[in-house]
C-alpha positions as CSV (number, residue, x, y, z in Angstrom):
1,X,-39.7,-3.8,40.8
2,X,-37.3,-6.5,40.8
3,X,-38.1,-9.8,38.5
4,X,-35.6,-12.5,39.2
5,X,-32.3,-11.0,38.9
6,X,-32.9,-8.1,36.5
7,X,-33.9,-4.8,37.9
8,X,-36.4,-3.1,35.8
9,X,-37.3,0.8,35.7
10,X,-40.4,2.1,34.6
11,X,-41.2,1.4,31.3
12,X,-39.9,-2.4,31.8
13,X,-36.2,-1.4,30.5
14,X,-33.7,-3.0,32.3
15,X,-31.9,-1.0,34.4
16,X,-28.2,-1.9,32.9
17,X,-29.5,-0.7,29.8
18,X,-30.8,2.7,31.2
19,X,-27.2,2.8,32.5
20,X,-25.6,1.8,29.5
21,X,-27.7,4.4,27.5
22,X,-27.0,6.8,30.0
23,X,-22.6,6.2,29.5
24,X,-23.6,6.1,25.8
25,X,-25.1,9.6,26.2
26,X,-22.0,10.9,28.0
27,X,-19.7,9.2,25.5
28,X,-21.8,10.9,22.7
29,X,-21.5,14.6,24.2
30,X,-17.8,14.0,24.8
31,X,-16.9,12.7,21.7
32,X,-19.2,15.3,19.5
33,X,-18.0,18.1,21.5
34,X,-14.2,16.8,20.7
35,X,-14.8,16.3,17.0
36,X,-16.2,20.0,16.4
37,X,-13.6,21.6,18.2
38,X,-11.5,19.4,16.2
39,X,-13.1,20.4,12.6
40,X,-12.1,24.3,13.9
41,X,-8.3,23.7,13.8
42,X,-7.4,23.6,9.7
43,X,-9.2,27.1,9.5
44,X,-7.4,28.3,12.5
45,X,-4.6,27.1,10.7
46,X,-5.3,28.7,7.1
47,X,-5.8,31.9,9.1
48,X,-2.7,31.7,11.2
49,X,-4.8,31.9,14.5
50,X,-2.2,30.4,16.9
51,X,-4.2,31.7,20.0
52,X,-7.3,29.7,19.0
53,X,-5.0,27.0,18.3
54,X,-4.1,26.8,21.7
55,X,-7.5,27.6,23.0
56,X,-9.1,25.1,21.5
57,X,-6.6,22.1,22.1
58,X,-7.1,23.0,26.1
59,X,-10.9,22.8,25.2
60,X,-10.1,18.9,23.9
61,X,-8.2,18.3,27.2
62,X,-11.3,19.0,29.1
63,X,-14.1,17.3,27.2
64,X,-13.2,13.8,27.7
65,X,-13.2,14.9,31.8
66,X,-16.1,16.3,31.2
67,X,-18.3,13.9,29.6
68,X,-17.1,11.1,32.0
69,X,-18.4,13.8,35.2
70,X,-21.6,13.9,33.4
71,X,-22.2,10.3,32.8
72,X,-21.6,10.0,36.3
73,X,-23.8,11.8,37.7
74,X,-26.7,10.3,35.5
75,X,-25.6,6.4,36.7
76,X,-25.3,7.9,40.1
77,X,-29.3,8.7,39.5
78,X,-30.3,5.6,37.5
79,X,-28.1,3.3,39.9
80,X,-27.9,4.9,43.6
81,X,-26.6,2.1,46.2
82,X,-25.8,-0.6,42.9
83,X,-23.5,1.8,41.1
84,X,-20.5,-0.2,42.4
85,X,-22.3,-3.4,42.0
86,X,-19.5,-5.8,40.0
87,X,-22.4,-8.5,39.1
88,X,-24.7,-5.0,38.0
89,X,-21.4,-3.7,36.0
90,X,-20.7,-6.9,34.0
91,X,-24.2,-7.0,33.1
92,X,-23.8,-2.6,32.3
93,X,-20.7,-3.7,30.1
94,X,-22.7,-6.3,27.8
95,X,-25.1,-3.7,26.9
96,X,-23.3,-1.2,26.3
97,X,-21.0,-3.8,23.9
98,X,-24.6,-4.3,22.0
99,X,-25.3,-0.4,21.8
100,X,-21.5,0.2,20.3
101,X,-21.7,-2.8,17.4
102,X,-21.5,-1.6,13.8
103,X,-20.3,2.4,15.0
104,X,-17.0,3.2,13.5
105,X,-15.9,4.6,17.2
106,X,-16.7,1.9,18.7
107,X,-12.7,1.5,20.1
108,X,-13.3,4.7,21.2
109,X,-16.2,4.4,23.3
110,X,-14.7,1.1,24.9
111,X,-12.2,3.4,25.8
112,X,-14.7,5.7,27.4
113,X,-16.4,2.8,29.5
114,X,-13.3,1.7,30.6
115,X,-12.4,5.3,32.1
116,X,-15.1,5.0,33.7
117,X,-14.7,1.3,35.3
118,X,-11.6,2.4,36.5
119,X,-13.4,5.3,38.9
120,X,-15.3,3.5,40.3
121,X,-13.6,-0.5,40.5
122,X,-9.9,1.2,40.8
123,X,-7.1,-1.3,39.7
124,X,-4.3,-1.6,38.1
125,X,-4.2,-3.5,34.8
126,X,-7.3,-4.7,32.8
127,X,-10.0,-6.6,34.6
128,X,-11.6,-8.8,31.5
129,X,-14.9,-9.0,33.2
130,X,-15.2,-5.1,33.9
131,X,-13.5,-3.8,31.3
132,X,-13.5,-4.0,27.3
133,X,-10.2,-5.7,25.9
134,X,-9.1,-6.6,22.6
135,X,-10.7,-10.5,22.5
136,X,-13.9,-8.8,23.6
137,X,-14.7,-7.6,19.5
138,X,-12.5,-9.6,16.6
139,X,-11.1,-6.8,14.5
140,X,-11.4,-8.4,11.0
141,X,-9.5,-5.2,9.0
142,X,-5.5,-4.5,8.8
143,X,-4.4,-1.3,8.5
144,X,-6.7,2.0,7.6
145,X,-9.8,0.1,5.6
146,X,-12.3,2.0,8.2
147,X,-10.7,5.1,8.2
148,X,-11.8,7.7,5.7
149,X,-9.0,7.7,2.9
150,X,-8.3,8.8,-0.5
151,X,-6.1,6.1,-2.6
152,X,-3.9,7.2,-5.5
153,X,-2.5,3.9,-7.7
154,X,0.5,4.5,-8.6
155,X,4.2,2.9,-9.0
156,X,5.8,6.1,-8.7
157,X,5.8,8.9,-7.1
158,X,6.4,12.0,-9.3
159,X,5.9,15.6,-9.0
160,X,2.3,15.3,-10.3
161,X,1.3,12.8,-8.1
162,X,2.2,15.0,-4.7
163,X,0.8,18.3,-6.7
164,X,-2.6,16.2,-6.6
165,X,-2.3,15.6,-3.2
166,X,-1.3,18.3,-1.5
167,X,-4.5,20.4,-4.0
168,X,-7.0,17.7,-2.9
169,X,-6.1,18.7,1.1
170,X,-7.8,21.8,0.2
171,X,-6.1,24.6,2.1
172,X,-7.5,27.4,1.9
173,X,-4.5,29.4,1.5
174,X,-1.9,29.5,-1.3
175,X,1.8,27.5,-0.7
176,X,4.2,29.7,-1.7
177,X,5.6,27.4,-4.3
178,X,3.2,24.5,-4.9
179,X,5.8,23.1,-7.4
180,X,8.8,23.3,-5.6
181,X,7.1,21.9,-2.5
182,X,5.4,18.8,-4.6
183,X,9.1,18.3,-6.2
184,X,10.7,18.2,-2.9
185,X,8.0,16.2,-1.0
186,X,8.2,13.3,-4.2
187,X,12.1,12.8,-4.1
188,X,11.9,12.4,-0.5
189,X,9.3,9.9,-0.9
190,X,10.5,8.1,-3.5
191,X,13.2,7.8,-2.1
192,X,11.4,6.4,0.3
193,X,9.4,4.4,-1.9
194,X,12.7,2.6,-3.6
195,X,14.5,1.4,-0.2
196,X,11.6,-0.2,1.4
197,X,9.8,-1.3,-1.9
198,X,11.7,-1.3,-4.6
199,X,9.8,-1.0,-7.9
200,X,6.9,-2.8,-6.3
201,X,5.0,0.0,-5.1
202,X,1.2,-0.5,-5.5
203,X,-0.7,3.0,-4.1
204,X,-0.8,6.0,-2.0
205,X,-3.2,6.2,0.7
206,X,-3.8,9.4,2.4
207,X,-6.0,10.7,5.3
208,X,-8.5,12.9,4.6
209,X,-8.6,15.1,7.9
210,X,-5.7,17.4,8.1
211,X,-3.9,17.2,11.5
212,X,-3.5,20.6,12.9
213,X,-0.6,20.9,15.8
214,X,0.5,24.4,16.7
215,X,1.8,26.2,13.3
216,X,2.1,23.0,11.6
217,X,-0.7,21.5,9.3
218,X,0.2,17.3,9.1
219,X,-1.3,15.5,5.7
220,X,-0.5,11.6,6.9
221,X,-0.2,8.9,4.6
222,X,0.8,5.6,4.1
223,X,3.0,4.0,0.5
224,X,1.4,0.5,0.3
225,X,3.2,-2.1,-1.9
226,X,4.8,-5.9,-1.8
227,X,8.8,-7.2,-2.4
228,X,9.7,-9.4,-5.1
229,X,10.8,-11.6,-2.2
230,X,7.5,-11.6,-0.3
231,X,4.7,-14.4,-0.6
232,X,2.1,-13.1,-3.4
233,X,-1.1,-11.0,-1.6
234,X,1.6,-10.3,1.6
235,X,2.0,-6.1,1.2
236,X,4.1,-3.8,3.7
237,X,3.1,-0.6,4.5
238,X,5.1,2.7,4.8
239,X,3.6,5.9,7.0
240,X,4.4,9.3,5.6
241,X,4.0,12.6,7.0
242,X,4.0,15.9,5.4
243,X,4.2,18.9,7.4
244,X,2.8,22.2,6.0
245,X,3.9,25.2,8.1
246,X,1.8,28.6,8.3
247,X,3.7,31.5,8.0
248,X,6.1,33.7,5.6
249,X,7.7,30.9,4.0
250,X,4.9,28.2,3.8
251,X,6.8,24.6,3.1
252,X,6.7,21.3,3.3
253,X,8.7,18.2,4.2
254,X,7.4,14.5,4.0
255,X,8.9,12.0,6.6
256,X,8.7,8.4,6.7
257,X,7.9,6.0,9.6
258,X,8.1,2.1,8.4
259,X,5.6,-0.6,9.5
């Protein structure tokens, strides 16, 4: 039954609700589906299972195709002749906006509607009215304040402080030489530390997931500090990786990536 210009389904919901429920759904599946392959790879990793490596990072490739086909299909049902109604989408999009507030994927599932947008409105660019942009949600953080983090104050980084680290990543497995590794990771990034901050470094923040590519385990952080010749409360930021390889000789190097 249609009342003015909202088309209501049974139960009185609004029918860009249903549909923005139903992309919700598919987003859901997609992104669930992704995030427990994903918890799989650091003890394929610790057990040096390259093959399931492999396996499961085609998996990944084919989850995101896969929960867009299903959310398809379920606005093809919900929407028949209006599923390429523009007015019907722009009116899809705001709900779905109101579903996504306050989840901490929400860029994430913008990034799902808009796949879908683009199949069925095809064009090149970004279309403000079809698809979520940047202006659509202020983003009032800098840097990694929503991401899950561990933060280690410190003004220098020694030996002990990269022992701590590398221990609270958790492997499983034993590094070869936990000492040697931590003293070779902190004079590379100390080094590091000195030439972009000088004595003014404030804190070590490190991810908590473990990045698992191929035979290399990646513990990502960033050095966070200011410069004597910086306005007070204005920091810089430094990204660090440490790669931990699984195999005979387990080591690890730290490399630096300014911002």
């Amino acid at each position: 039954m249609e009342i003015g210009d909202a088309l209501l389904l049974r139960g009185g919901r609004e029918v860009e609700v249903e549909a923005a429920d139903a992309i919700l759904r598919g987003f859901e599946d997609y992104h669930e589906r992704f995030r427990a392959t994903t918890r799989r790879a650091k003890a394929r990793f610790e057990a040096r299972d390259g093959w399931g490596i492999r396996r499961d990072t085609e998996e990944r490739l084919r989850y995101h195709q896969q929960g867009l086909e299903g959310a398809l299909v379920q606005l093809r049902h919900l929407l028949g002749e209006q599923l390429k109604d523009r007015a019907l989408w722009q009116r899809v999009k705001d709900s779905f906006g109101e579903l996504i507030l306050g989840r901490d994927d929400c860029e994430l599932a913008q990034t799902f509607f808009n796949s879908l947008t683009r199949r069925l409105f095809p064009h090149v660019g970004s279309d403000p009215a079809l698809d979520f942009v940047t202006t659509d949600f202020p983003l009032p953080w800098r840097g990694w304040e929503l991401a899950t983090a561990r933060t280690y104050t410190v003004h220098r980084i020694s030996d002990a402080v990269v022992r701590r680290i590398l221990l609270d990543a958790d492997f499983r497995t034993a590094f070869e030489d936990l000492d040697a590794t931590a003293a070779r990771i902190a004079a590379q990034a100390q080094a590091a530390a000195e030439a972009f901050f000088g004595p003014a470094l404030e804190a070590v923040d490190v991810l908590r997931p473990v990045f698992v590519r191929n035979k290399g385990a990646y513990v990502v952080g960033r050095l966070r500090g200011g410069q004597a010749d910086e306005e007070p409360d204005r920091g810089q930021e430094s990204t660090v990786e440490v790669e931990v390889v699984s195999r005979e000789d387990v080591r690890g190097e730290a490399r630096r990536e300014d911002q």
